[in-house]
Backbone bond lengths (Angstrom), bond angles and torsions (degrees), N, CA, C in turn:
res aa  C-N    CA-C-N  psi(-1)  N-CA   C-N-CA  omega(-1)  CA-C   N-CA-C  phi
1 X - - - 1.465 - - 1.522 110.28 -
2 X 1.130 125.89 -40.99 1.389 133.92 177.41 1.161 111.54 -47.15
3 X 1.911 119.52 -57.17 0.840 139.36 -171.58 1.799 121.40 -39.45
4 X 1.564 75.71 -74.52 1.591 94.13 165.63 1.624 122.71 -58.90
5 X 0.927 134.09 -1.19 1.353 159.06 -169.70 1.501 103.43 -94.56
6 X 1.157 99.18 -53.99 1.815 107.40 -171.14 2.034 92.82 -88.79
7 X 0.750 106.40 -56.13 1.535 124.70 161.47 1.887 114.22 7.82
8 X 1.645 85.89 -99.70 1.616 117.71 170.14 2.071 108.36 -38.83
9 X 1.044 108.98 -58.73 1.531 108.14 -176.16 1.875 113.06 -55.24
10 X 1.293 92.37 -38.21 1.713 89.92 -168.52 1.349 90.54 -90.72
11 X 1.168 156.10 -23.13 1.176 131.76 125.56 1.719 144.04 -0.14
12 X 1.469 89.06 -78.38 1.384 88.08 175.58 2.003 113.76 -91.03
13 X 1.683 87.14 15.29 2.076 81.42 159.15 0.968 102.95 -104.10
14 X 1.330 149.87 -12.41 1.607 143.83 173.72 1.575 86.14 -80.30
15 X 0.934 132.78 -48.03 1.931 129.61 -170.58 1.674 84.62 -35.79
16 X 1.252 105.30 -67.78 1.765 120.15 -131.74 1.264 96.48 -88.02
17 X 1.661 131.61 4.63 1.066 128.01 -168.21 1.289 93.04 -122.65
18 X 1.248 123.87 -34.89 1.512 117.89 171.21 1.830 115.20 -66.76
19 X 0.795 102.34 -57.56 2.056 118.14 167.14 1.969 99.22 -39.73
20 X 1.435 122.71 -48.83 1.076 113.65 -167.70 1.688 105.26 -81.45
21 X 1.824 117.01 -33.26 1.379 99.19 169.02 1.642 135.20 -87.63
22 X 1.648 81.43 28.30 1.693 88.26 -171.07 1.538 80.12 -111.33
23 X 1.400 143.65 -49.33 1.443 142.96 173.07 1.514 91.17 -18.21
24 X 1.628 93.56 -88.48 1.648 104.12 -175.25 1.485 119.14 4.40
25 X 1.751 102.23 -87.75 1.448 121.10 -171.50 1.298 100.89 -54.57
26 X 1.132 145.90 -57.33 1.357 142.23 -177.40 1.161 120.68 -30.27
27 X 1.664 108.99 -55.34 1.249 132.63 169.61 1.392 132.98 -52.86
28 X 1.500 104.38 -65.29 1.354 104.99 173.46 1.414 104.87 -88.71
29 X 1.378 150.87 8.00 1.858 131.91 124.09 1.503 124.43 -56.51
30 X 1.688 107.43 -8.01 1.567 109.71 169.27 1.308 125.15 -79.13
31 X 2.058 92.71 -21.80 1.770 94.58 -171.78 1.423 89.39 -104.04
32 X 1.215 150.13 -33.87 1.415 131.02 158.05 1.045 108.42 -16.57
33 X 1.689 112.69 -80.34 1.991 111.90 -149.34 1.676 87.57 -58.95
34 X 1.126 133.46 -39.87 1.398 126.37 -177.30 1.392 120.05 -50.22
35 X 1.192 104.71 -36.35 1.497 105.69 -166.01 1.847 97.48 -81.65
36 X 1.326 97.27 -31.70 1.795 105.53 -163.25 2.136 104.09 -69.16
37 X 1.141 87.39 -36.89 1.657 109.97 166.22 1.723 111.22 -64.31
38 X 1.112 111.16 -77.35 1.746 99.65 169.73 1.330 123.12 -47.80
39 X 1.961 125.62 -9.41 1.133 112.09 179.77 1.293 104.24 -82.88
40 X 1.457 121.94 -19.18 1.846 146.70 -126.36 1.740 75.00 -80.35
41 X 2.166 96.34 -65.89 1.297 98.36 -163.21 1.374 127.65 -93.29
42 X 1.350 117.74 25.81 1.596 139.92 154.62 1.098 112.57 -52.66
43 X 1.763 94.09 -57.84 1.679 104.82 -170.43 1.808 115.29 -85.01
44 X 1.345 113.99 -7.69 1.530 113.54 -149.65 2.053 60.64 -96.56
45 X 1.061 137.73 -67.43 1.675 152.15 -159.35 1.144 116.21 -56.75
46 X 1.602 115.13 -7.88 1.388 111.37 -167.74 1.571 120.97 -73.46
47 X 1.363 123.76 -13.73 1.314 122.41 138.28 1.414 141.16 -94.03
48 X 1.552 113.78 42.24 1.602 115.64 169.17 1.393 112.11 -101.98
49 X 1.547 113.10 130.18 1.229 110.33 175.27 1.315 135.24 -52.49
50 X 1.052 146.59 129.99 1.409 141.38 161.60 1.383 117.14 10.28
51 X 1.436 138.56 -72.95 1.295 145.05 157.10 1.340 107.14 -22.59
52 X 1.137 137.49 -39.52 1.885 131.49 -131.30 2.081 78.35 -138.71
53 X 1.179 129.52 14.61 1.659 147.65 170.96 1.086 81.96 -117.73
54 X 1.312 169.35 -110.39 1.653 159.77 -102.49 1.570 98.43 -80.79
55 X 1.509 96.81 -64.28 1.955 98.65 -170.99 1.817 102.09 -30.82
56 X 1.452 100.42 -72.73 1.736 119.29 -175.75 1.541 103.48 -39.95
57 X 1.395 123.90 -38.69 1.483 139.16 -148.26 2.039 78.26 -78.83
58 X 1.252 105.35 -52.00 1.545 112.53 -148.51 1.885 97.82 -72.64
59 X 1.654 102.95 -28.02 1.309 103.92 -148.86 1.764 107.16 -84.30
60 X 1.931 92.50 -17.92 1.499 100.55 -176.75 1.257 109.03 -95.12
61 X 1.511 136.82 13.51 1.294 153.12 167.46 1.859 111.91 -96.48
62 X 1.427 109.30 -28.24 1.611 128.38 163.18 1.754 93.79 -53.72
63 X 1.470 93.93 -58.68 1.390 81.13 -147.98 1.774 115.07 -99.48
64 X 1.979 107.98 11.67 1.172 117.53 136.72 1.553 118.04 -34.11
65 X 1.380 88.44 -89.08 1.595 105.68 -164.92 1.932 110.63 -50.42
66 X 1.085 127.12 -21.11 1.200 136.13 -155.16 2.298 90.59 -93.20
67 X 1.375 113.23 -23.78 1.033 134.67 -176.23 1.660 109.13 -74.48
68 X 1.445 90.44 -42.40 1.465 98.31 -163.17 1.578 103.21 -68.09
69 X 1.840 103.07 -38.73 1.232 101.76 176.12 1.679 122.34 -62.31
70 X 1.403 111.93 -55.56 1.585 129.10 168.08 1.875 88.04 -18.20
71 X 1.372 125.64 -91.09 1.358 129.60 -175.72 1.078 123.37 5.52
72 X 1.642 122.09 -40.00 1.239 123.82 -146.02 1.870 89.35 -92.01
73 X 1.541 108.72 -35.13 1.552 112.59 -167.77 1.048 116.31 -88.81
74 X 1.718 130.66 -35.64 0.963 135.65 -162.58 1.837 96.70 -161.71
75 X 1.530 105.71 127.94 1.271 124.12 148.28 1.463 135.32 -30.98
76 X 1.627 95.67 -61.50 1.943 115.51 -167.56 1.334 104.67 -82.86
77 X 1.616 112.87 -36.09 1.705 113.09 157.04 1.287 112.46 -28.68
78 X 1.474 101.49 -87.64 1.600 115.83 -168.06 1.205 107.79 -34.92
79 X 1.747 113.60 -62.34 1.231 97.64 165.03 1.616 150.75 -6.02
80 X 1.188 86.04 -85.26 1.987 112.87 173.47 1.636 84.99 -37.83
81 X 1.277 131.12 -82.49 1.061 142.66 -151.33 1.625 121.65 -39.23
82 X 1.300 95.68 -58.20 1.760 126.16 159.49 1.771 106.63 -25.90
83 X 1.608 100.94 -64.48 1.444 103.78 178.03 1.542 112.76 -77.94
84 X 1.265 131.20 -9.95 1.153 114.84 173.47 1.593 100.21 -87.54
85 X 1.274 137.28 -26.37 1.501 126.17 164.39 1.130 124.10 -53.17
86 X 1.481 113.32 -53.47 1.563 111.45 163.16 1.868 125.01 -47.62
87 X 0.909 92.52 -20.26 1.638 98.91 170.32 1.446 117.40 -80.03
88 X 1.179 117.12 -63.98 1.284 134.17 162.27 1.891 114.69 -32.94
89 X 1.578 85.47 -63.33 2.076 88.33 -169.19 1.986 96.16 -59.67
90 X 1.388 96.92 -39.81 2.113 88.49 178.88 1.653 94.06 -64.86
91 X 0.871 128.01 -55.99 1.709 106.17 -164.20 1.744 107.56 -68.39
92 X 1.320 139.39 0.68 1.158 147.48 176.15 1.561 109.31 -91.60
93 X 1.421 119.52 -50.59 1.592 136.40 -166.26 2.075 104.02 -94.88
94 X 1.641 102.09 -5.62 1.367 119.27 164.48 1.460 121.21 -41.85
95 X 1.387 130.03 -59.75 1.348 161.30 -174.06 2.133 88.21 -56.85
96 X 1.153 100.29 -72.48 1.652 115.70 173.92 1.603 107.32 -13.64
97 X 1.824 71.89 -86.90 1.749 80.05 -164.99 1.986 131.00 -85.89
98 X 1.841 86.02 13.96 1.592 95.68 174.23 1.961 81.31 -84.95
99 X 0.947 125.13 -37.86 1.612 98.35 -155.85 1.828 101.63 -82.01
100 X 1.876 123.38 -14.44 1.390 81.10 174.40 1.669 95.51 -94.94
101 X 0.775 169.95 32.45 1.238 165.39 -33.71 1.921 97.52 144.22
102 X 1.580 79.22 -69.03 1.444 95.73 169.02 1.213 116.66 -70.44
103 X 1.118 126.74 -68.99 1.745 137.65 -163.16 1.885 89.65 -67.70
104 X 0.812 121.07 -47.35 1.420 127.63 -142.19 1.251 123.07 -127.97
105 X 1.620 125.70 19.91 1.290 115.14 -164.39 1.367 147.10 -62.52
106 X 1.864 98.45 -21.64 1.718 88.50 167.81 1.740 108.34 -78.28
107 X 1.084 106.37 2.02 2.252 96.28 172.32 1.187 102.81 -59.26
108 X 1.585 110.19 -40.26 1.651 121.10 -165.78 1.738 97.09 -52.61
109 X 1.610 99.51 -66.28 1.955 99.63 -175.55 1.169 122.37 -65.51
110 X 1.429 130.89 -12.98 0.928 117.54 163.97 1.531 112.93 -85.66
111 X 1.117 132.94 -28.48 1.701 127.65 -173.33 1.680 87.07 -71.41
112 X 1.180 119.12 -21.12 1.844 95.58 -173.96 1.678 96.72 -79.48
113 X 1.622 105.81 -48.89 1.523 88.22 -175.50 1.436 126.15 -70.66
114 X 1.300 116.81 -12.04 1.619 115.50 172.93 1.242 120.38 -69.28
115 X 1.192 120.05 -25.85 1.381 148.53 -170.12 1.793 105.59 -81.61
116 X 1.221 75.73 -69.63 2.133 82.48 169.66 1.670 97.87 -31.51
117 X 0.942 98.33 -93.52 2.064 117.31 165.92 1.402 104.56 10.32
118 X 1.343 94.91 -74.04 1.922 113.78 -161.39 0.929 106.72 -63.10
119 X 1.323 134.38 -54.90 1.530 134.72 175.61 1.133 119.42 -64.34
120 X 1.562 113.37 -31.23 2.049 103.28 178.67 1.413 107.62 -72.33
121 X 1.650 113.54 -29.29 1.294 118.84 162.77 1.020 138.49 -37.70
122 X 0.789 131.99 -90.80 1.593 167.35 108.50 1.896 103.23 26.80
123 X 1.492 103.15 -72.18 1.239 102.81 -159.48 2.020 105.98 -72.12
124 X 1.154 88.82 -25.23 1.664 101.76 161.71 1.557 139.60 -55.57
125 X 1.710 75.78 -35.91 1.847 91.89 160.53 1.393 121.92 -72.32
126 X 1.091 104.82 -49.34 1.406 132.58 -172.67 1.837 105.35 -54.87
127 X 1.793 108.19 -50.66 1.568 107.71 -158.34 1.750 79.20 -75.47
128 X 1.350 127.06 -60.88 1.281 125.79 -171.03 1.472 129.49 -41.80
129 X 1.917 113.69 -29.37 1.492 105.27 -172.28 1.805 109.02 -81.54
130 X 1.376 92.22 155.18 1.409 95.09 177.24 1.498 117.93 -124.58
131 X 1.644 94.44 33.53 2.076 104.66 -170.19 2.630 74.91 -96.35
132 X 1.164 91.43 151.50 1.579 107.21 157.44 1.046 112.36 -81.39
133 X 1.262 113.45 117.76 1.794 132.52 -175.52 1.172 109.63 -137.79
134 X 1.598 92.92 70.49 1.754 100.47 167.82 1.693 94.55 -132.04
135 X 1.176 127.36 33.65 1.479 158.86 96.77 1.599 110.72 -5.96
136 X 1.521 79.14 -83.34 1.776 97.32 -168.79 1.792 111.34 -70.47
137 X 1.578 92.45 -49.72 1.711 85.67 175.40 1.464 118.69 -46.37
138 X 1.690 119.23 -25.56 1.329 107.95 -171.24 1.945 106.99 -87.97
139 X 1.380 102.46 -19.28 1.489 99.33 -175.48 1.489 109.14 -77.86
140 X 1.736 110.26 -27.73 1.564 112.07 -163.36 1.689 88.95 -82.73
141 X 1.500 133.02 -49.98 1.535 111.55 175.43 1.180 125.06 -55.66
142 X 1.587 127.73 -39.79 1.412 121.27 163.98 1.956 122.56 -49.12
143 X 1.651 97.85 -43.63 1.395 96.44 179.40 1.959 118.84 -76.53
144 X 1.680 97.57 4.86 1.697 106.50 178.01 1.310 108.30 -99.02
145 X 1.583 116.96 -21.68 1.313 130.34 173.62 1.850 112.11 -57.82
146 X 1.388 106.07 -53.88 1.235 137.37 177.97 1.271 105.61 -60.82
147 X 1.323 127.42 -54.40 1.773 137.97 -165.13 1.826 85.95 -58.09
148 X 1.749 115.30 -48.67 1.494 117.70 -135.21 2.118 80.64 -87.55
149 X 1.227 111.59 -15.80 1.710 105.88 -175.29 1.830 103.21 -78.00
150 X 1.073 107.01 -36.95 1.531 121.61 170.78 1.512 137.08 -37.08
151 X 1.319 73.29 -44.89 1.609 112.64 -174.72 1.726 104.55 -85.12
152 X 1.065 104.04 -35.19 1.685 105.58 -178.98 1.248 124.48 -85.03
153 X 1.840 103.53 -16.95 1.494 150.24 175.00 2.148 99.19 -54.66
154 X 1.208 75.89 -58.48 1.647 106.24 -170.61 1.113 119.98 -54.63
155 X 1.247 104.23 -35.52 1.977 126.27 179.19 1.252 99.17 -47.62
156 X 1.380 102.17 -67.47 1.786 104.92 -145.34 1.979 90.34 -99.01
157 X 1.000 113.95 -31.49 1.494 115.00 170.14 1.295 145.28 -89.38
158 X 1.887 131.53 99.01 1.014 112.63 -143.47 1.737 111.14 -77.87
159 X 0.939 145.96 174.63 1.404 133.93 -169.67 1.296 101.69 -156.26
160 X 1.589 125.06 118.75 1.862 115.28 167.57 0.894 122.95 -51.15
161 X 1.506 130.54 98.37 1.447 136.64 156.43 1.802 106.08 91.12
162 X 1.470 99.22 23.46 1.513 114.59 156.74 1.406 122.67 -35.50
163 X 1.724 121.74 -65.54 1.093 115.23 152.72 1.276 129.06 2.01
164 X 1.728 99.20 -104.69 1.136 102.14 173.66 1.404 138.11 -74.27
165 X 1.428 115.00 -17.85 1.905 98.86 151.89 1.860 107.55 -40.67
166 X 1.186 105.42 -63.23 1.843 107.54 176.44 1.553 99.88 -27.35
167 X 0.909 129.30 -70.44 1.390 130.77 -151.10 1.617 103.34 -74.71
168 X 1.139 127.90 -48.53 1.526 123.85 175.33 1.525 112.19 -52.06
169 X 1.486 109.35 -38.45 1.702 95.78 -171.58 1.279 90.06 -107.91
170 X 1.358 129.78 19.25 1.784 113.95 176.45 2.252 80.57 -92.30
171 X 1.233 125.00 -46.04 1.196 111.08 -168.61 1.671 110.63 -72.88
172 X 1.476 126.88 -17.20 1.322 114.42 159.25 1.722 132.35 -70.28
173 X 1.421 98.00 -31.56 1.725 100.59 157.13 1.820 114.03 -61.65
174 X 1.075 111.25 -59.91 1.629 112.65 -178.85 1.433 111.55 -56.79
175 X 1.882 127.46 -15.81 1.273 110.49 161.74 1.007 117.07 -56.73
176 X 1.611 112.21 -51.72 1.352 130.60 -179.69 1.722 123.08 -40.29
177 X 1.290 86.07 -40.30 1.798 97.00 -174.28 1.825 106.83 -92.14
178 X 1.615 106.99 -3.00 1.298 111.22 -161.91 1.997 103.28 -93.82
179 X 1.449 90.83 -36.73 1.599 119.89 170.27 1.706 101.41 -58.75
180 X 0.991 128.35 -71.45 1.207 157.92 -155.17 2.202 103.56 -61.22
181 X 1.814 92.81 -69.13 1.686 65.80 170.80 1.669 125.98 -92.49
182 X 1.482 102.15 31.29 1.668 93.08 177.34 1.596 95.10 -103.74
183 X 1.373 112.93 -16.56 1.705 97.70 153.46 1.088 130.05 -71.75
184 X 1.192 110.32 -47.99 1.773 106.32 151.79 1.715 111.71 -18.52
185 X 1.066 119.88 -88.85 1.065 138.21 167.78 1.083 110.66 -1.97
186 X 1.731 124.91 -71.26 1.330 145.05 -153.59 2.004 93.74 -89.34
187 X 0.715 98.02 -25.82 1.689 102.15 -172.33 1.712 115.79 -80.81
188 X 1.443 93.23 -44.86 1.694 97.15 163.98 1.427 144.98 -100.14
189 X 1.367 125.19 175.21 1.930 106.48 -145.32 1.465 65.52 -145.65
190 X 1.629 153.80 -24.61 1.199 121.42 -172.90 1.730 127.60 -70.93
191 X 1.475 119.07 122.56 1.553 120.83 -164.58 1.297 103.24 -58.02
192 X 1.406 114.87 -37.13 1.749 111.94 -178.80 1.256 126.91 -46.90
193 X 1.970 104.05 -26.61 1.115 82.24 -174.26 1.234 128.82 -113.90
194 X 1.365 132.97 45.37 1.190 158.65 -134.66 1.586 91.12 -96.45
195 X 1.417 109.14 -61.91 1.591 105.32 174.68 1.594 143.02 -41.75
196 X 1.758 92.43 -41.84 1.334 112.09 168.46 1.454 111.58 -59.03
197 X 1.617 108.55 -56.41 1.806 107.46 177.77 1.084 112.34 -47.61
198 X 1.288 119.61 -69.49 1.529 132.07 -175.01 1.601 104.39 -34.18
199 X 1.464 110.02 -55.04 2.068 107.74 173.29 1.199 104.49 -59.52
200 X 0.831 136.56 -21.51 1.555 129.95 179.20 1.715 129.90 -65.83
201 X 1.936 79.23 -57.29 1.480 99.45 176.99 1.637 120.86 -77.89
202 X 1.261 115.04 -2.71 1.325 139.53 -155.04 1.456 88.72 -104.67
203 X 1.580 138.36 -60.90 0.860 132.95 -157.16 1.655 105.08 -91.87
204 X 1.155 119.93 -10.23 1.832 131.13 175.75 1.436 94.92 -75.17
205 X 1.743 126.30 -39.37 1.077 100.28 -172.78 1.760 115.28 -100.67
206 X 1.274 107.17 4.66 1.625 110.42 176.17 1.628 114.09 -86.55
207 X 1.841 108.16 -15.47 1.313 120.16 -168.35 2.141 88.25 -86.08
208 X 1.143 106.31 -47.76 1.425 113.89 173.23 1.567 96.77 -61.62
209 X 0.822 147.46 -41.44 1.938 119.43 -175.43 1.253 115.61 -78.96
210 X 1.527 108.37 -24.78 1.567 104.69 173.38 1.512 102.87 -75.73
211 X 1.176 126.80 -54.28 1.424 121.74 175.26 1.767 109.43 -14.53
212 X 1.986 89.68 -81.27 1.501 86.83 -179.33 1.616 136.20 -58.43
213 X 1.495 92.87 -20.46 1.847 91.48 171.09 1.745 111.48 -47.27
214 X 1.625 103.10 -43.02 1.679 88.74 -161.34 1.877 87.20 -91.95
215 X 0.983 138.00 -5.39 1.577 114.98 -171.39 1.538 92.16 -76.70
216 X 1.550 127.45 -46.69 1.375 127.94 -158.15 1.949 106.29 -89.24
217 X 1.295 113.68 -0.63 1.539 124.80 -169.06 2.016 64.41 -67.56
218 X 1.435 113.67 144.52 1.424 133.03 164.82 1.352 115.25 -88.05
219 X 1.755 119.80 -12.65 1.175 116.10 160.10 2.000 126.90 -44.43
220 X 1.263 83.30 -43.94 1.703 94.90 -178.25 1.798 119.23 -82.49
């Protein structure tokens, strides 16, 4: 009786430990093809004007949200979907990074390699801690709420070096949110939802390259 006692549990932690490193791979091969797809349409976009960057910008946010729903029915949906956003948000964020590209191209290599950085960082912290930080998830969405009022602040108000204040505390919220869904990650065993993480983690680290585009643009 003992036996079996001690038995059954380590059982179902190899279950839940195998299910969570199969999440993983699922996951982060979801934000690969994603990422490899937004490079696809970076480069296929790199001459659309500004105007014809919003439409794409608007159309791969359609088909965000339209994803989120897919989720609920089907997995391989969402999926599909996921990579057609990543296509879409690179042919939208195209216009972006053809102009520092031009003006500015090592900002470009360095925001990829800083970025690389931040996320192996970061998301390492995040899969590894085992304190509950849904604490932080609630301070880092309130403080993204705030980042996105700032920003609208910014429009009509000119501000010294607004910009980049934006960009320094837009990349301390996205640690926050960067920590946050790789526990997600580490916390859940459902395969479905691999897509959703992957949009998550996908978009923490595209919100981090724009960050670094304008901190490292040498204009500022």
């Amino acid at each position: 009786m003992t036996d079996s006692m001690t038995y059954e549990p380590t059982t179902t932690g190899i279950g839940r430990a195998d299910d969570t490193q199969t999440l993983f791979g699922q996951t982060m091969g979801y934000v690969a093809l994603t990422a490899g797809l937004f490079a696809l349409g970076a480069y296929l976009g790199r001459n659309l004007s500004e105007g014809w960057g919003w439409v794409w910008f608007i159309a791969a946010f359609a088909v965000l949200i339209a994803m989120r729903f897919a989720a609920r029915q089907s997995g391989s949906a969402a999926g599909v979907l996921l990579l057609i956003f990543g296509f879409l948000i690179g042919l939208g964020t195209a216009p972006t990074i053809a102009y520092y590209a031009s003006t500015d191209p090592q900002a470009v290599w360095q925001a990829g390699a800083a970025t690389a950085l931040f996320m192996a960082g970061l998301g390492a912290a995040g899969y590894g801690s085992r304190r509950d930080l849904s604490q932080l998830s609630r301070l880092s969405f309130w403080a993204l709420v705030a980042l996105i009022g700032f920003g609208v602040v910014m429009i009509f108000v000119q501000i010294p070096n607004g910009a980049l204040i934006y960009s320094i505390v837009g990349l301390v919220v996205f640690a926050g949110l960067t920590v946050v869904d790789f526990q997600r990650l580490r916390m859940s065993s459902d395969a479905d939802s691999a897509p959703t993480l992957a949009a998550s983690i996908f978009l923490d680290g595209l919100n981090v390259f724009l960050f670094f585009l304008n901190i490292f643009d040498r204009r500022n």
